[in-house]
KEZA-246386 format. One record per residue (C-alpha): z negated, y, x negated; chain; residue number from 1. Coordinates in nm, 4 decimals. Layout:
BEGIN
> Z | Y | X | A | NUM .
...
END
This chain:
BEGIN
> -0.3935 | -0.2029 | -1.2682 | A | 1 .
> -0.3528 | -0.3730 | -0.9206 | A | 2 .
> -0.0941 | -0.2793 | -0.7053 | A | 3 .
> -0.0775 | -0.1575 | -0.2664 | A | 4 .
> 0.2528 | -0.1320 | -0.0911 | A | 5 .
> 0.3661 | -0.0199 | 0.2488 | A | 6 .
> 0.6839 | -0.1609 | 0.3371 | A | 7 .
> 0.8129 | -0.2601 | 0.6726 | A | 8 .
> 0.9902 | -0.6446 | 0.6182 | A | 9 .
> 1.3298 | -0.5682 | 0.8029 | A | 10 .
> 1.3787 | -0.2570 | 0.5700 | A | 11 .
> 1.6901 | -0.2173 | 0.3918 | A | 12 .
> 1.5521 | -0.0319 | 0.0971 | A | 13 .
> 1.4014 | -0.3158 | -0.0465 | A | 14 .
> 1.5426 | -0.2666 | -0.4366 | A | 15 .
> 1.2431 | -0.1185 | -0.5715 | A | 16 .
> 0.9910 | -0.3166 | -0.3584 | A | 17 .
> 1.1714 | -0.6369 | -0.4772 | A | 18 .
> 1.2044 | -0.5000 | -0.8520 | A | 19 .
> 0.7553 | -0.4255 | -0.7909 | A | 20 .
> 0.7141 | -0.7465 | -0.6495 | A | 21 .
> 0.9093 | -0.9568 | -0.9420 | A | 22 .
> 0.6489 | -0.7765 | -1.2069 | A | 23 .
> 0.3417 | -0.8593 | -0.9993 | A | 24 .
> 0.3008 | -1.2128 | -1.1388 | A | 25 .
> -0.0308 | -1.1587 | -1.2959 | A | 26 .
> -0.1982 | -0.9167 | -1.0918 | A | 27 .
> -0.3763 | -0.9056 | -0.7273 | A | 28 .
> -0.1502 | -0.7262 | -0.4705 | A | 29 .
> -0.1942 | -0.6094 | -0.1876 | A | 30 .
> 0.0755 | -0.6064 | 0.1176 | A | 31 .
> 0.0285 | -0.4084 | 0.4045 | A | 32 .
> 0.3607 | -0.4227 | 0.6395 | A | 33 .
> 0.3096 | -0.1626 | 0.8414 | A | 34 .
> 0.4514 | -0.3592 | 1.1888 | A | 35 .
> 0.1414 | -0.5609 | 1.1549 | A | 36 .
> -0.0812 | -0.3238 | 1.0710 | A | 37 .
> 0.0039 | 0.0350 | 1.2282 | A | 38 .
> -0.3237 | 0.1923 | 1.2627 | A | 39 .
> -0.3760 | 0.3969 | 0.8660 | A | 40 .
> -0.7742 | 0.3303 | 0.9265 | A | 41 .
> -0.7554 | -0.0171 | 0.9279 | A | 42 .
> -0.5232 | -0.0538 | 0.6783 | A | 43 .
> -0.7710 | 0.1865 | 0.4567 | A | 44 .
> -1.0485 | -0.0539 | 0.5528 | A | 45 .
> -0.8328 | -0.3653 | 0.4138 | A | 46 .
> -0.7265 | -0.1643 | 0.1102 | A | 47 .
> -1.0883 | -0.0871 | 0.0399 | A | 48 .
> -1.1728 | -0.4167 | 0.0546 | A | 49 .
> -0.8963 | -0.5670 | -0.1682 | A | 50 .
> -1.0561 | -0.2537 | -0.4337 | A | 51 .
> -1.4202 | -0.4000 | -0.3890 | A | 52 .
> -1.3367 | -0.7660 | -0.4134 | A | 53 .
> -1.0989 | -0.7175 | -0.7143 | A | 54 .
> -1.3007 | -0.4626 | -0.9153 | A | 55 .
> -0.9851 | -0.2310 | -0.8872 | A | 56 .
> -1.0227 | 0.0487 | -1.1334 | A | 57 .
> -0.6512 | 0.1755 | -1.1499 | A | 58 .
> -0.4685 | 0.1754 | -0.7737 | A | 59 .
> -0.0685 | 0.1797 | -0.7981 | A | 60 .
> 0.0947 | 0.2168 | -0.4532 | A | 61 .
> 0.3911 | 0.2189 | -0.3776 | A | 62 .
> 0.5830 | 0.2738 | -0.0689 | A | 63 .
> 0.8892 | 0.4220 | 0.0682 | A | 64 .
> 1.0979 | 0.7484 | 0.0560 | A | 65 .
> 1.0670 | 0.9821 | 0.3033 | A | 66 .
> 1.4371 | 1.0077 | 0.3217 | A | 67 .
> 1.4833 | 0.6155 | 0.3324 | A | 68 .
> 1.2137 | 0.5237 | 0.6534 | A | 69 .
> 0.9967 | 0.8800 | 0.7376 | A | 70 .
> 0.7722 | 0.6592 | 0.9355 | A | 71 .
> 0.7079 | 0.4466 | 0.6779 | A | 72 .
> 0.6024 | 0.7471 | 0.4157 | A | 73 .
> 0.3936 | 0.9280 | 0.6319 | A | 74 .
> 0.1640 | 0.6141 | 0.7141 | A | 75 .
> 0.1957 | 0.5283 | 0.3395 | A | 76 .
> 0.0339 | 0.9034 | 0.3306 | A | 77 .
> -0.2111 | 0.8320 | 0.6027 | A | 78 .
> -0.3526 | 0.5197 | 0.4213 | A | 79 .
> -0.3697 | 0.6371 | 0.0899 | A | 80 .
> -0.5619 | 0.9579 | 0.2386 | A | 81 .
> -0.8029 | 0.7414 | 0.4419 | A | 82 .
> -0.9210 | 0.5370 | 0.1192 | A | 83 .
> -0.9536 | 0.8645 | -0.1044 | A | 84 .
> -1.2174 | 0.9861 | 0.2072 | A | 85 .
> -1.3872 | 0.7047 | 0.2635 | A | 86 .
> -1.4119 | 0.5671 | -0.0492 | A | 87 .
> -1.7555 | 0.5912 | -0.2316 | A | 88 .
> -1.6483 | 0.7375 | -0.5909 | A | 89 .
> -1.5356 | 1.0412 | -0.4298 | A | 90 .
END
């Protein structure tokens, strides 16, 4: 199981991204920060790509609260929709 998160670096909910982070020691991650990368397609195209050139076969994402950062949870929505679609198992 590989992980994706959305997180946006001068967030102050960062307990459970820091807690995800500590227990990714042995597995590929993926980061997207979603001030660097605002656009949901291209952060699809960068999550497909980590899934092709890691032979992902279980995807856990996490992301933030809708109460905690709304923007943030909605594009964490956006992204995670985009790679269902485009992807080529589905």
């Amino acid at each position: 199981m590989s992980r994706l998160m959305s997180q946006r670096r001068d967030s102050l909910a960062w307990g459970g991204f820091d807690l995800t982070m500590d227990e990714l020691t042995d597995r590929p991650c993926l980061l997207i920060d979603a001030c660097e990368t605002s656009d949901p397609i291209a952060a699809a195209e960068a999550v497909l790509k980590f899934i092709e050139d890691n032979q992902i076969a279980t995807l856990n994402v996490a992301g933030p609260r809708a109460s905690g950062w709304p923007a943030g949870y909605y594009f964490a929505a956006a992204v995670v929709g985009e790679v269902i679609l485009r992807s080529p198992n589905y």
